[in-house]
mmCIF file as gemmi writes it, N, C-alpha and C atoms, coordinates in Angstrom:
data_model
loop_
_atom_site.group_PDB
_atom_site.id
_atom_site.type_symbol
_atom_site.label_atom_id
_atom_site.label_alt_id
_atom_site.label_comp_id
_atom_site.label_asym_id
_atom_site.label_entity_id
_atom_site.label_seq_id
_atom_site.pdbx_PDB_ins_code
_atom_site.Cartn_x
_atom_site.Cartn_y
_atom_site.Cartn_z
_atom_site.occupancy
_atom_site.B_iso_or_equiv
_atom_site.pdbx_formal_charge
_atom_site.auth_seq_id
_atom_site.auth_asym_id
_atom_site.pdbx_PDB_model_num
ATOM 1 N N . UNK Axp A 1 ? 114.304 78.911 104.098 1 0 ? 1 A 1
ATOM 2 C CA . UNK Axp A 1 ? 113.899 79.763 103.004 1 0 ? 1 A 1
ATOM 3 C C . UNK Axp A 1 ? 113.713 81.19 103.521 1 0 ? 1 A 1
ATOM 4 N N . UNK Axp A 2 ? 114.351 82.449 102.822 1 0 ? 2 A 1
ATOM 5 C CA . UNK Axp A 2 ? 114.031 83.244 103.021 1 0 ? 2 A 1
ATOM 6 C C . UNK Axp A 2 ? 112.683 84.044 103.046 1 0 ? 2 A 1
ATOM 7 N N . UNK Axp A 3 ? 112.092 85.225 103.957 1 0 ? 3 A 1
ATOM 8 C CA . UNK Axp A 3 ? 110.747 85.457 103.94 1 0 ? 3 A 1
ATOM 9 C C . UNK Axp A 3 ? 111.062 86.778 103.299 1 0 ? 3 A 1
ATOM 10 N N . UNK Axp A 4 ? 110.356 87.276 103.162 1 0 ? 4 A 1
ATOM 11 C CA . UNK Axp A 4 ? 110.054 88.936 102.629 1 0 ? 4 A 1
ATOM 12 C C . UNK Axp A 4 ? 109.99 89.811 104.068 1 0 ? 4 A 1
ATOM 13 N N . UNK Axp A 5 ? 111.03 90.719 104.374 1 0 ? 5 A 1
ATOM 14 C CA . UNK Axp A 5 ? 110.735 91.727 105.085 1 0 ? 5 A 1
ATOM 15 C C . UNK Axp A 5 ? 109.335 91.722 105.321 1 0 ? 5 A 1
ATOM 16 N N . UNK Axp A 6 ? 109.21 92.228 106.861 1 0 ? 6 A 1
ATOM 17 C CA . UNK Axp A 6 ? 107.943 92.152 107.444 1 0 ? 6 A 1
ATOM 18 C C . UNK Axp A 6 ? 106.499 90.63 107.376 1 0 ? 6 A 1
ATOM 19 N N . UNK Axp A 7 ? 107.347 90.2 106.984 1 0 ? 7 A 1
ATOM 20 C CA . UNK Axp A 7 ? 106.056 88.875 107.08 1 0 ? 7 A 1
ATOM 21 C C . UNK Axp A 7 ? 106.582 88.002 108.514 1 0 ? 7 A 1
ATOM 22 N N . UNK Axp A 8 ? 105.423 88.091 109.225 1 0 ? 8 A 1
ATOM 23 C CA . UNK Axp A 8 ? 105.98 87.431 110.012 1 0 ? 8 A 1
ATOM 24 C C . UNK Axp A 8 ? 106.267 85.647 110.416 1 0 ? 8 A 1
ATOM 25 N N . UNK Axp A 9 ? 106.836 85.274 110.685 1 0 ? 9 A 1
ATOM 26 C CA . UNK Axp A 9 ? 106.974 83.826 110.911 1 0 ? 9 A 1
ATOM 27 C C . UNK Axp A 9 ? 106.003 83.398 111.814 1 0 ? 9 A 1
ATOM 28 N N . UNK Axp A 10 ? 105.228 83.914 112.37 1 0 ? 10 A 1
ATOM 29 C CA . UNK Axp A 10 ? 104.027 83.087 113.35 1 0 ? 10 A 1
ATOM 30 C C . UNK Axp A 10 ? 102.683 83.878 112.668 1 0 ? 10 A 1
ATOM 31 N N . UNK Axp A 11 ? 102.904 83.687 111.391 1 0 ? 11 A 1
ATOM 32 C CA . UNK Axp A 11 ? 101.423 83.895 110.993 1 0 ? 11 A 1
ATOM 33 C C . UNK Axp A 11 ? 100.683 82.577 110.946 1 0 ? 11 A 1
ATOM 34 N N . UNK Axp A 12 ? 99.471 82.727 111.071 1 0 ? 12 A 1
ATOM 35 C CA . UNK Axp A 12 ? 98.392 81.465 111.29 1 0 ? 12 A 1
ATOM 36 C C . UNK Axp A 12 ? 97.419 81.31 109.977 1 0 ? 12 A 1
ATOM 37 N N . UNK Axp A 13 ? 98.496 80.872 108.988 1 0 ? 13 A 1
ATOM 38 C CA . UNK Axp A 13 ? 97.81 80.879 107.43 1 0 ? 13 A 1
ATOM 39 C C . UNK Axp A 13 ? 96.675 79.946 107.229 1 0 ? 13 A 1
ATOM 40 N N . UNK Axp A 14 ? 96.444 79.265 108.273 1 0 ? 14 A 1
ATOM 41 C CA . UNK Axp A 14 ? 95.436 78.15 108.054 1 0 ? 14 A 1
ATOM 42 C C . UNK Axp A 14 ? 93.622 78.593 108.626 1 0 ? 14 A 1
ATOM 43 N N . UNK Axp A 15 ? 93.805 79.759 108.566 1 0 ? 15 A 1
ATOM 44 C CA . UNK Axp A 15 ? 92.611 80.23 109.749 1 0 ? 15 A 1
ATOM 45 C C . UNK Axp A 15 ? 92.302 81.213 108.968 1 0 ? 15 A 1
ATOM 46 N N . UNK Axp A 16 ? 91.006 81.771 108.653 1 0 ? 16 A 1
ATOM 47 C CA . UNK Axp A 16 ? 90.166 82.527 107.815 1 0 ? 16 A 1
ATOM 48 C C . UNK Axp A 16 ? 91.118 83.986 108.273 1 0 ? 16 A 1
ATOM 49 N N . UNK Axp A 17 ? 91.301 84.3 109.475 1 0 ? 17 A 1
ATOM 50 C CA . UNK Axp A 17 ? 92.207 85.39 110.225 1 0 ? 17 A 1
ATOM 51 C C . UNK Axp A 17 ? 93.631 85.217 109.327 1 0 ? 17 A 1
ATOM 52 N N . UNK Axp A 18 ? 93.928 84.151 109.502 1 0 ? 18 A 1
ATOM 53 C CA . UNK Axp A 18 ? 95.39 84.066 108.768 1 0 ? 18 A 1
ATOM 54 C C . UNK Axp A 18 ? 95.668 84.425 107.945 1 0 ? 18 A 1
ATOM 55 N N . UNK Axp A 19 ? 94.732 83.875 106.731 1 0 ? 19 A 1
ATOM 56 C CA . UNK Axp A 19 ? 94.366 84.299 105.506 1 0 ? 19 A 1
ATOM 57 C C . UNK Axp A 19 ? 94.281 85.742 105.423 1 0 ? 19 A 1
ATOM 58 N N . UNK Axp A 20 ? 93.645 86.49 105.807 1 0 ? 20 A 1
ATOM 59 C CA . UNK Axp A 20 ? 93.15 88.124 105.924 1 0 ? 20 A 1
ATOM 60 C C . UNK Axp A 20 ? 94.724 88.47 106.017 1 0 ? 20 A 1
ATOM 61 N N . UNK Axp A 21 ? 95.623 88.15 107.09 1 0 ? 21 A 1
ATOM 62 C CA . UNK Axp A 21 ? 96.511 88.596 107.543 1 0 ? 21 A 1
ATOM 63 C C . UNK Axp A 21 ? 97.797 88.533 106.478 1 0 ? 21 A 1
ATOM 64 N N . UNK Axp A 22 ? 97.692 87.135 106.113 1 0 ? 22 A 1
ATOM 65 C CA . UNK Axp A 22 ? 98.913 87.108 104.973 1 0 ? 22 A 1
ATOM 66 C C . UNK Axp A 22 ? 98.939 88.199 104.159 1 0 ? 22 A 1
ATOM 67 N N . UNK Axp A 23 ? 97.611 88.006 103.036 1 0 ? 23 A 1
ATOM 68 C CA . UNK Axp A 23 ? 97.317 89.176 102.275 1 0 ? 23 A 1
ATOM 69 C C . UNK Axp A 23 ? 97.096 90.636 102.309 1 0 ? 23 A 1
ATOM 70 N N . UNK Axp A 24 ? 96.886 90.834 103.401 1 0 ? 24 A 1
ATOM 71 C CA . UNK Axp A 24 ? 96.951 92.258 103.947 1 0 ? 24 A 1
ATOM 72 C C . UNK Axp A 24 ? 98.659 92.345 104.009 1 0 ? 24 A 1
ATOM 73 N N . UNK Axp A 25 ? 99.689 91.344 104.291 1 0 ? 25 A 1
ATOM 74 C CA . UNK Axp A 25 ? 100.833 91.843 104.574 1 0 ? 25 A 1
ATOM 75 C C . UNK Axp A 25 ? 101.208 91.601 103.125 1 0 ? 25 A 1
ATOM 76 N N . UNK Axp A 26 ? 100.798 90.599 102.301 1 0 ? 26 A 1
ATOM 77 C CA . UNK Axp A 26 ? 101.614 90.585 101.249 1 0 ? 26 A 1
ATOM 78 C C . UNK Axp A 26 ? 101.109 91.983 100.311 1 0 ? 26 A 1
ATOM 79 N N . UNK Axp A 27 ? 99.99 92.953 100.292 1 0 ? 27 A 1
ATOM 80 C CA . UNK Axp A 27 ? 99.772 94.054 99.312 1 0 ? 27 A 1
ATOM 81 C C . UNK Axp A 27 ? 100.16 94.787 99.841 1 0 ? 27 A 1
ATOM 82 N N . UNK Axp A 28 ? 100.692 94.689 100.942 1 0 ? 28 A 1
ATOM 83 C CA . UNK Axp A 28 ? 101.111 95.964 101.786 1 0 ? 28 A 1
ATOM 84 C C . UNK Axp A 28 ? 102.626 96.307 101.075 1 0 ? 28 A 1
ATOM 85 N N . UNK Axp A 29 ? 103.34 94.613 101.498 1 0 ? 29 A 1
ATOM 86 C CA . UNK Axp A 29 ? 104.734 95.219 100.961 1 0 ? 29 A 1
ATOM 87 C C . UNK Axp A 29 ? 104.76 95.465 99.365 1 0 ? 29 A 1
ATOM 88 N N . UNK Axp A 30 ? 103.901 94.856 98.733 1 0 ? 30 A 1
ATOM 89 C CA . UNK Axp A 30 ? 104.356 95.013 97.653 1 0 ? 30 A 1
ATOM 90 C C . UNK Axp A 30 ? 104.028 96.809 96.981 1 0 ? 30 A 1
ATOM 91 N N . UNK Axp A 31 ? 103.149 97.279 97.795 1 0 ? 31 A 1
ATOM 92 C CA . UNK Axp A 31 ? 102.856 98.676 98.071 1 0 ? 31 A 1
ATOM 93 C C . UNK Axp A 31 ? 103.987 99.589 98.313 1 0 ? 31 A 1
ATOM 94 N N . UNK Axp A 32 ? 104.932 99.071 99.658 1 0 ? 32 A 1
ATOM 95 C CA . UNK Axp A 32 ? 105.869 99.561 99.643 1 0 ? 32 A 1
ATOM 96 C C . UNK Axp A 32 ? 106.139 100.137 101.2 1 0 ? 32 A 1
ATOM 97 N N . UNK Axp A 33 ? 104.61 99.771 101.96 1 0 ? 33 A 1
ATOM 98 C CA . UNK Axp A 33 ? 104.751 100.416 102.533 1 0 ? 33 A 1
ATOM 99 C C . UNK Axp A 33 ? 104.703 99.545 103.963 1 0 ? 33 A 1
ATOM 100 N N . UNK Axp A 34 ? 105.806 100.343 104.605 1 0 ? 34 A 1
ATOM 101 C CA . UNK Axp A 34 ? 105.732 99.885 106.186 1 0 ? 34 A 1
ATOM 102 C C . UNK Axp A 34 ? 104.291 99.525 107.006 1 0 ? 34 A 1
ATOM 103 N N . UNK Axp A 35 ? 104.318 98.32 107.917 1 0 ? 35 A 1
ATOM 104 C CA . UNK Axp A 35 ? 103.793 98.808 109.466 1 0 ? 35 A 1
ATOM 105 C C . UNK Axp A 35 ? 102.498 99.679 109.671 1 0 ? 35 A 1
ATOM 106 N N . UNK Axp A 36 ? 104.197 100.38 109.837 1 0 ? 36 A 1
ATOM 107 C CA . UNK Axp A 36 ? 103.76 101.842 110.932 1 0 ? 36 A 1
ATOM 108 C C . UNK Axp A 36 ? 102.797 102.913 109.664 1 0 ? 36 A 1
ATOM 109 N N . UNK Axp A 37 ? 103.115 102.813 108.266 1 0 ? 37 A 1
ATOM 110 C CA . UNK Axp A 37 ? 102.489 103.748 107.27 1 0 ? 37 A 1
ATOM 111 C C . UNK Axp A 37 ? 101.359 103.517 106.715 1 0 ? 37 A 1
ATOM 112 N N . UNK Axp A 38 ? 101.318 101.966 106.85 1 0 ? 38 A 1
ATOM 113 C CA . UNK Axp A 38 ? 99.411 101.583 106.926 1 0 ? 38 A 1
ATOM 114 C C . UNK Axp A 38 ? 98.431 101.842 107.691 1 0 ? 38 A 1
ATOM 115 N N . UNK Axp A 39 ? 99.474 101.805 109.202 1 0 ? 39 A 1
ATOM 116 C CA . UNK Axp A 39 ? 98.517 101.951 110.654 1 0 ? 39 A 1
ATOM 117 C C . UNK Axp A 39 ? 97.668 103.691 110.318 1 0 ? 39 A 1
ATOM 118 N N . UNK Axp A 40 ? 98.992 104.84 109.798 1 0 ? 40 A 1
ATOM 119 C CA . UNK Axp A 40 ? 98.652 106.165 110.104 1 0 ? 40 A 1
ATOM 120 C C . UNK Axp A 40 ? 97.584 105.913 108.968 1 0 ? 40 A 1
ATOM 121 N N . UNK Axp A 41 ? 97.607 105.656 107.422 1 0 ? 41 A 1
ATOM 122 C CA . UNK Axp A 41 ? 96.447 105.529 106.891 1 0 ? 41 A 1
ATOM 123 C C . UNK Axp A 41 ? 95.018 104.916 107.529 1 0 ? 41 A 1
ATOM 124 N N . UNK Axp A 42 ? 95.435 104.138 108.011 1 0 ? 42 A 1
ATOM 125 C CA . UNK Axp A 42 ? 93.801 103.619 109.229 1 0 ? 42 A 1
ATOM 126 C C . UNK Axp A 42 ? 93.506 104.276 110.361 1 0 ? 42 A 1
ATOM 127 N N . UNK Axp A 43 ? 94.643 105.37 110.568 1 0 ? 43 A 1
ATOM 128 C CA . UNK Axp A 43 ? 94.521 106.121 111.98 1 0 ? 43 A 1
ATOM 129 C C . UNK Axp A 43 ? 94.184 104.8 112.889 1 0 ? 43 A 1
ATOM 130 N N . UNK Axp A 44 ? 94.924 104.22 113.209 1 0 ? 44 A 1
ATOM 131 C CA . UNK Axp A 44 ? 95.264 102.961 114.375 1 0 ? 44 A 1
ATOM 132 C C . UNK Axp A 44 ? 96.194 102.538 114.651 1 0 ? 44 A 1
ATOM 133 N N . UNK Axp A 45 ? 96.37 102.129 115.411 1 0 ? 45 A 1
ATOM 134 C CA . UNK Axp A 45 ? 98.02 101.581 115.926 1 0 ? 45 A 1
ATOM 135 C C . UNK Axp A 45 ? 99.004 100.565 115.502 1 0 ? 45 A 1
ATOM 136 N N . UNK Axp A 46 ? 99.457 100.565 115.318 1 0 ? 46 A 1
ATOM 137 C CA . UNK Axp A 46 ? 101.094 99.625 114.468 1 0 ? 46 A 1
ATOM 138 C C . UNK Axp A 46 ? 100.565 98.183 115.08 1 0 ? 46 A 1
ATOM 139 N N . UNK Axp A 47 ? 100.348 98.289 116.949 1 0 ? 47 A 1
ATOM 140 C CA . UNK Axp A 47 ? 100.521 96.848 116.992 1 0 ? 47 A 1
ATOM 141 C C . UNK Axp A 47 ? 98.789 96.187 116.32 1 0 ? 47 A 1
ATOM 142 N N . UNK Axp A 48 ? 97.761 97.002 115.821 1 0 ? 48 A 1
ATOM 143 C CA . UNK Axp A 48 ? 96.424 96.456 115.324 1 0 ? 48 A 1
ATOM 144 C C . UNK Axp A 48 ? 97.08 95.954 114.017 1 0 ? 48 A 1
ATOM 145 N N . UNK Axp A 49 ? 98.07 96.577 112.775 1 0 ? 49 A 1
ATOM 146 C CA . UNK Axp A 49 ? 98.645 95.713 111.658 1 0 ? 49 A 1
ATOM 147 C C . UNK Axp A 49 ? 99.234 94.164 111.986 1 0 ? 49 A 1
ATOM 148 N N . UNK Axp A 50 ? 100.026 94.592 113.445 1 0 ? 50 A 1
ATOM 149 C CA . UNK Axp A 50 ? 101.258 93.383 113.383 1 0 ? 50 A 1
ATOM 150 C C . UNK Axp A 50 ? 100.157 92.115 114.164 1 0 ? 50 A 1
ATOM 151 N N . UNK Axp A 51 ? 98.695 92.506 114.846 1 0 ? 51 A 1
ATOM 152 C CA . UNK Axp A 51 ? 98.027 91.458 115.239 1 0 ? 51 A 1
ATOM 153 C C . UNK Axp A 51 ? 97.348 90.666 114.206 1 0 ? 51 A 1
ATOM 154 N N . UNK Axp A 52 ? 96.874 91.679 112.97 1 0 ? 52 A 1
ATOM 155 C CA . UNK Axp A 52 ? 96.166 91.468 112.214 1 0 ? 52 A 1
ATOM 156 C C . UNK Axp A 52 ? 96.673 90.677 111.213 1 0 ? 52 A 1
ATOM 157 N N . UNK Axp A 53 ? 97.947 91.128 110.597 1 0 ? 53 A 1
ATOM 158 C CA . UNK Axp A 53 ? 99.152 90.169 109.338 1 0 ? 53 A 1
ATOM 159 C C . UNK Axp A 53 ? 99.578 89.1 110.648 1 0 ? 53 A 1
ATOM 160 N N . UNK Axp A 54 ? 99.543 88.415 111.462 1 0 ? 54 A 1
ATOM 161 C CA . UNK Axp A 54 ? 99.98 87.34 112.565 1 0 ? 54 A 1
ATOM 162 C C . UNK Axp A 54 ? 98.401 86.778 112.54 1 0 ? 54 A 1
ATOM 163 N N . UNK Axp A 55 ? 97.286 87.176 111.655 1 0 ? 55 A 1
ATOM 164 C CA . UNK Axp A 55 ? 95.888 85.95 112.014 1 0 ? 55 A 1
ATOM 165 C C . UNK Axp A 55 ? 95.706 86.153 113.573 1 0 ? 55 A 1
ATOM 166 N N . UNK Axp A 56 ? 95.836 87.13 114.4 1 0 ? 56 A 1
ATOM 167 C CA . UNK Axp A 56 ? 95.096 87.239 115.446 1 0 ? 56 A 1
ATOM 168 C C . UNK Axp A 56 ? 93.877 88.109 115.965 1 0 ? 56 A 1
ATOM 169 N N . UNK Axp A 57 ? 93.696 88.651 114.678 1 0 ? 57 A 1
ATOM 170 C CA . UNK Axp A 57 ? 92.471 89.194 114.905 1 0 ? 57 A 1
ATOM 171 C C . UNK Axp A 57 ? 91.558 89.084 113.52 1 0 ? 57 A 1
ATOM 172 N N . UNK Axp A 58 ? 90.581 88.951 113.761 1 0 ? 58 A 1
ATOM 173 C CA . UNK Axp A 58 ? 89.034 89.338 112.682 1 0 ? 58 A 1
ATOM 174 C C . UNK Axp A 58 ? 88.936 90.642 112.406 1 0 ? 58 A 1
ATOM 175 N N . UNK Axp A 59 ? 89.11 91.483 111.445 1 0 ? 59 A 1
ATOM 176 C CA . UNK Axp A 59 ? 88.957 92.795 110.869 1 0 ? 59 A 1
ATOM 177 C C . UNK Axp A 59 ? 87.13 92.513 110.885 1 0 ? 59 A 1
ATOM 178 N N . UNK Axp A 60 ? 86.742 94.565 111.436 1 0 ? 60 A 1
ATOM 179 C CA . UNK Axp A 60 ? 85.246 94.143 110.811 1 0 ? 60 A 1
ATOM 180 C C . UNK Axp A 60 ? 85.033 94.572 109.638 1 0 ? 60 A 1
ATOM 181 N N . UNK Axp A 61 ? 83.778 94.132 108.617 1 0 ? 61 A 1
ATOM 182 C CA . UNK Axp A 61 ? 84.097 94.796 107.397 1 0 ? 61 A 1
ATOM 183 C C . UNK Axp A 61 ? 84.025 96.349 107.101 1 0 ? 61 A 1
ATOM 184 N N . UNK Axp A 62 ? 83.866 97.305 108.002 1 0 ? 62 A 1
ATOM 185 C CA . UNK Axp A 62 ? 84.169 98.211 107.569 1 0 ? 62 A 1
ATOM 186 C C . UNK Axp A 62 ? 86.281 98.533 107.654 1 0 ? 62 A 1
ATOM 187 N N . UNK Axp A 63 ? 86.211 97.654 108.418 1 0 ? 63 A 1
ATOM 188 C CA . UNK Axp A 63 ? 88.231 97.755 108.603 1 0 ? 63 A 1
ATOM 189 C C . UNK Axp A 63 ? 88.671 97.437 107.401 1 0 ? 63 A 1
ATOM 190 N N . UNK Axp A 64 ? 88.1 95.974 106.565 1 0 ? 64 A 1
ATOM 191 C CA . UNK Axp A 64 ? 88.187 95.796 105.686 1 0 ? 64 A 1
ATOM 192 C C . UNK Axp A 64 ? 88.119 96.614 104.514 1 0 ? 64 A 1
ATOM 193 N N . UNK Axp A 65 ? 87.087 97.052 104.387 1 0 ? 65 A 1
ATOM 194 C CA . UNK Axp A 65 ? 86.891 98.535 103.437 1 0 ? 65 A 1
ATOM 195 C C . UNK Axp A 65 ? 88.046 99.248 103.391 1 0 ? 65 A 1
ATOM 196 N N . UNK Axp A 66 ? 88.575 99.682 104.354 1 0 ? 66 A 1
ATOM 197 C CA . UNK Axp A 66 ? 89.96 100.787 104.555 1 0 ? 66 A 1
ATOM 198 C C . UNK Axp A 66 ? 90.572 99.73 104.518 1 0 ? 66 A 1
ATOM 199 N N . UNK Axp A 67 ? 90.996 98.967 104.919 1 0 ? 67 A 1
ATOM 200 C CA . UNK Axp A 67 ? 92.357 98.589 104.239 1 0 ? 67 A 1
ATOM 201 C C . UNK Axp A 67 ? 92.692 98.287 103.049 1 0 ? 67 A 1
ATOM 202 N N . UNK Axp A 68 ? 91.589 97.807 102.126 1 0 ? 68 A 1
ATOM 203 C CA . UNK Axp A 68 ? 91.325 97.561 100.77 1 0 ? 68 A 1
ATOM 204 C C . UNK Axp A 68 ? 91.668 99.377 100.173 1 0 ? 68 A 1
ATOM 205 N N . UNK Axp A 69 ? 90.916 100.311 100.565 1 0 ? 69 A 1
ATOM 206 C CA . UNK Axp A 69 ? 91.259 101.81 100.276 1 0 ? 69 A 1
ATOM 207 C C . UNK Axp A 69 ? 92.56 102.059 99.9 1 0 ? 69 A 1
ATOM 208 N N . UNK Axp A 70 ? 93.271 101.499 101.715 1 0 ? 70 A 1
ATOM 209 C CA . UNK Axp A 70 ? 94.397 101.895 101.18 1 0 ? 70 A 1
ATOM 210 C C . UNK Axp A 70 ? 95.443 101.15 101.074 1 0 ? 70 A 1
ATOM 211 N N . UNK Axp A 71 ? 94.755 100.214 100.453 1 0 ? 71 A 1
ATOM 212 C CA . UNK Axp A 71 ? 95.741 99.424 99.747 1 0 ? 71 A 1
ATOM 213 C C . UNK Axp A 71 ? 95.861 99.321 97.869 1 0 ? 71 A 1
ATOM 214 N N . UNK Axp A 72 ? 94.896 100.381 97.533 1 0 ? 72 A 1
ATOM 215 C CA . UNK Axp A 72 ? 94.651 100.8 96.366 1 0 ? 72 A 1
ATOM 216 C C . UNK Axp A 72 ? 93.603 99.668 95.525 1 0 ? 72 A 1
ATOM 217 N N . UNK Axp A 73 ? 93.302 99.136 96.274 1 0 ? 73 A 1
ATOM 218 C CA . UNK Axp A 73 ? 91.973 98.047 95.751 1 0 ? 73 A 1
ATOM 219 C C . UNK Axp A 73 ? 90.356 98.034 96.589 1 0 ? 73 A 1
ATOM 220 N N . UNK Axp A 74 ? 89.528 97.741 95.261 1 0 ? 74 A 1
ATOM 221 C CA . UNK Axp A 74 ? 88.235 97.773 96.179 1 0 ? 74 A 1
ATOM 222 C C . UNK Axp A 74 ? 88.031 96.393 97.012 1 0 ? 74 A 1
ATOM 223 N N . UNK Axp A 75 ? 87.024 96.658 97.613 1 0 ? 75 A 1
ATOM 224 C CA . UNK Axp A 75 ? 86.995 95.597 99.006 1 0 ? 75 A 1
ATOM 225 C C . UNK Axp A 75 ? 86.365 94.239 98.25 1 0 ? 75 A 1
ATOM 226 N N . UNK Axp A 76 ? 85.517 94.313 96.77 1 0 ? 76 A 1
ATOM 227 C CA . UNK Axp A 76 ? 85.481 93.484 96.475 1 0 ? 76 A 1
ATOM 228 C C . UNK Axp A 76 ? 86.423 92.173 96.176 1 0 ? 76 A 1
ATOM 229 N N . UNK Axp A 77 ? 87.374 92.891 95.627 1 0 ? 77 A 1
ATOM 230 C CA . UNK Axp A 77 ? 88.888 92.549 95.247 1 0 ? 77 A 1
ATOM 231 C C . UNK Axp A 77 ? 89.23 91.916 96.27 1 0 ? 77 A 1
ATOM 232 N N . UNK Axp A 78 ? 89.503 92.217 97.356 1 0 ? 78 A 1
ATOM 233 C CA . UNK Axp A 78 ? 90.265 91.978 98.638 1 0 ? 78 A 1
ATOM 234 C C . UNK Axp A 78 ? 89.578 90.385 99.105 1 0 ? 78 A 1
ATOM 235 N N . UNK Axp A 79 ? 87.965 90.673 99.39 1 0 ? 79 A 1
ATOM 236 C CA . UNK Axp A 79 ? 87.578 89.735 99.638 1 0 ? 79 A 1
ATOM 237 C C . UNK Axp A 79 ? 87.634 88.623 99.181 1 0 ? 79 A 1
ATOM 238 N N . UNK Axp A 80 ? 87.366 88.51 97.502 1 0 ? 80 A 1
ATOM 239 C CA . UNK Axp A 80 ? 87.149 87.941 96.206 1 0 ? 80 A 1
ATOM 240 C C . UNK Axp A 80 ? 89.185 87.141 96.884 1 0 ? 80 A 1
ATOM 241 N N . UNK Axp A 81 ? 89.874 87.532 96.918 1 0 ? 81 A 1
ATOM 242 C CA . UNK Axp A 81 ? 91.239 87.35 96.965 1 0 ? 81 A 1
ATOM 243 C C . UNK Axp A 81 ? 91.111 86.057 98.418 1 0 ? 81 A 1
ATOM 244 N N . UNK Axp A 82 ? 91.091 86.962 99.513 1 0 ? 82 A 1
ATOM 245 C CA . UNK Axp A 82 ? 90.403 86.024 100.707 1 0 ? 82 A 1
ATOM 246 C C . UNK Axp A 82 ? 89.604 84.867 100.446 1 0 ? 82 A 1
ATOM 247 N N . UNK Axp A 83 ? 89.073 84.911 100.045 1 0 ? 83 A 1
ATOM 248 C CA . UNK Axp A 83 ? 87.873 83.906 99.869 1 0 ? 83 A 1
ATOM 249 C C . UNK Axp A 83 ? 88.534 82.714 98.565 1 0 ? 83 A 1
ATOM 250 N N . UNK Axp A 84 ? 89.23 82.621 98.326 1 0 ? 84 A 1
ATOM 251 C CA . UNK Axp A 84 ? 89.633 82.25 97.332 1 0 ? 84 A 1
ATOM 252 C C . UNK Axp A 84 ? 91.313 81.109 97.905 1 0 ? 84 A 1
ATOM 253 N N . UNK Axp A 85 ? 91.942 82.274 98.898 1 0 ? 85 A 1
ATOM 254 C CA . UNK Axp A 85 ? 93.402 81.492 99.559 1 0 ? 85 A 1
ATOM 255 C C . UNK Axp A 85 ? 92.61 80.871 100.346 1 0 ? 85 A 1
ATOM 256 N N . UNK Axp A 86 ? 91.25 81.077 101.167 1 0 ? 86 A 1
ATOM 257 C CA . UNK Axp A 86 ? 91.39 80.394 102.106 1 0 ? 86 A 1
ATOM 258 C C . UNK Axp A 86 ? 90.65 78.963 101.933 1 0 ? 86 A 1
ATOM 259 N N . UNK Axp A 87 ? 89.343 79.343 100.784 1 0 ? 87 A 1
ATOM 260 C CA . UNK Axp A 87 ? 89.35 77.982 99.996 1 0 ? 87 A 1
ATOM 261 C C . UNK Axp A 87 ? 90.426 77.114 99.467 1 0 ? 87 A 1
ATOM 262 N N . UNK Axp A 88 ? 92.055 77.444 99.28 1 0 ? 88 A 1
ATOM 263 C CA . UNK Axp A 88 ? 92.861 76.755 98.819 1 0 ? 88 A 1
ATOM 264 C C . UNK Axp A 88 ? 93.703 76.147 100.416 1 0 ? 88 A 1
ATOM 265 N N . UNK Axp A 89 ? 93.208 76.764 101.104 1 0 ? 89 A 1
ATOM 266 C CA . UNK Axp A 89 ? 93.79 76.218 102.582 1 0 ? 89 A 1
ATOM 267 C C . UNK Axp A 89 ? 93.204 75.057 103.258 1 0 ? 89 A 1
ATOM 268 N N . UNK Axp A 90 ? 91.764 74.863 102.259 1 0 ? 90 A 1
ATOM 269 C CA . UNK Axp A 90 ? 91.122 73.613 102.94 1 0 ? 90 A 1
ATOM 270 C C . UNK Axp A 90 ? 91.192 72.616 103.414 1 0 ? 90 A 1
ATOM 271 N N . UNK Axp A 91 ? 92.257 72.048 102.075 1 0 ? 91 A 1
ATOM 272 C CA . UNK Axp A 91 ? 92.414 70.523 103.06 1 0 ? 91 A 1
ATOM 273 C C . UNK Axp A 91 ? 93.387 70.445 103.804 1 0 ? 91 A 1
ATOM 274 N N . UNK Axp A 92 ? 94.388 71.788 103.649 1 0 ? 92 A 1
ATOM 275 C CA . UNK Axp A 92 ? 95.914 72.385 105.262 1 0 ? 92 A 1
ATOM 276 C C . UNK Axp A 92 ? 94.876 71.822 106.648 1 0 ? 92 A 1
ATOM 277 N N . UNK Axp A 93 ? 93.406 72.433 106.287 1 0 ? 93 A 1
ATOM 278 C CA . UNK Axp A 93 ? 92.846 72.731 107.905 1 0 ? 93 A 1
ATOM 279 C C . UNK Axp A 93 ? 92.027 71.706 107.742 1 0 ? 93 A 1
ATOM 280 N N . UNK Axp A 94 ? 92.119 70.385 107.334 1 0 ? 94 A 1
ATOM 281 C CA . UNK Axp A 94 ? 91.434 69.287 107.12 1 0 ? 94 A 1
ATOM 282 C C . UNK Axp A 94 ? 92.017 68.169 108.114 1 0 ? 94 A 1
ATOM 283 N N . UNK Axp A 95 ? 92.906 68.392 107.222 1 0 ? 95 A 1
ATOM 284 C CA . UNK Axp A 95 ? 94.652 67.647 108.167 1 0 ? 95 A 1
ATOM 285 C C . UNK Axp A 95 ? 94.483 67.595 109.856 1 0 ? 95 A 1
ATOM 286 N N . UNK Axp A 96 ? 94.831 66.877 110.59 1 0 ? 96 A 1
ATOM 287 C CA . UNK Axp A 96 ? 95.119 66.742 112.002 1 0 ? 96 A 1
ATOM 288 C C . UNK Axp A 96 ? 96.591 66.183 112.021 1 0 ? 96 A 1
């Protein structure tokens, strides 16, 4: 199955990180915008997006805040969104 530009294939959708990461990549593209054009909005580096959409890192919530900014949604939203896939991931990470 085909993926959407920029999503990567070793994202870790099953992990509260994962979760953060999908959705951060999926409003991103649908935004329009690259990578590298989110990073300069966070003033941070390309590879902190590509760790972050891959579930390898924990955003703190003020990261959260800005990326919600500029992703044109409030952080309630974002979270409310999070909190919600990763409750639907439950019984994925139930599974052995």
């Amino acid at each position: 199955m085909a993926r959407p530009i920029g999503i990567s294939r070793r994202q870790k959708a099953n992990t509260f990180e994962g979760v953060v990461g999908t959705l951060v990549a999926r409003y991103r593209i649908r935004k329009g915008f690259s990578q590298a054009a989110l990073a300069d909005q966070l003033c941070c580096d390309i590879s902190y997006i590509s760790q972050l959409e891959r579930g390898l890192i924990n955003p703190s919530l003020r990261r959260i805040l800005e990326i919600a900014h500029a992703l044109g949604m409030d952080a309630a939203t974002l979270i409310r969104k999070v909190s919600h896939e990763f409750e639907r991931t439950e019984p994925k990470r139930l599974k052995h």
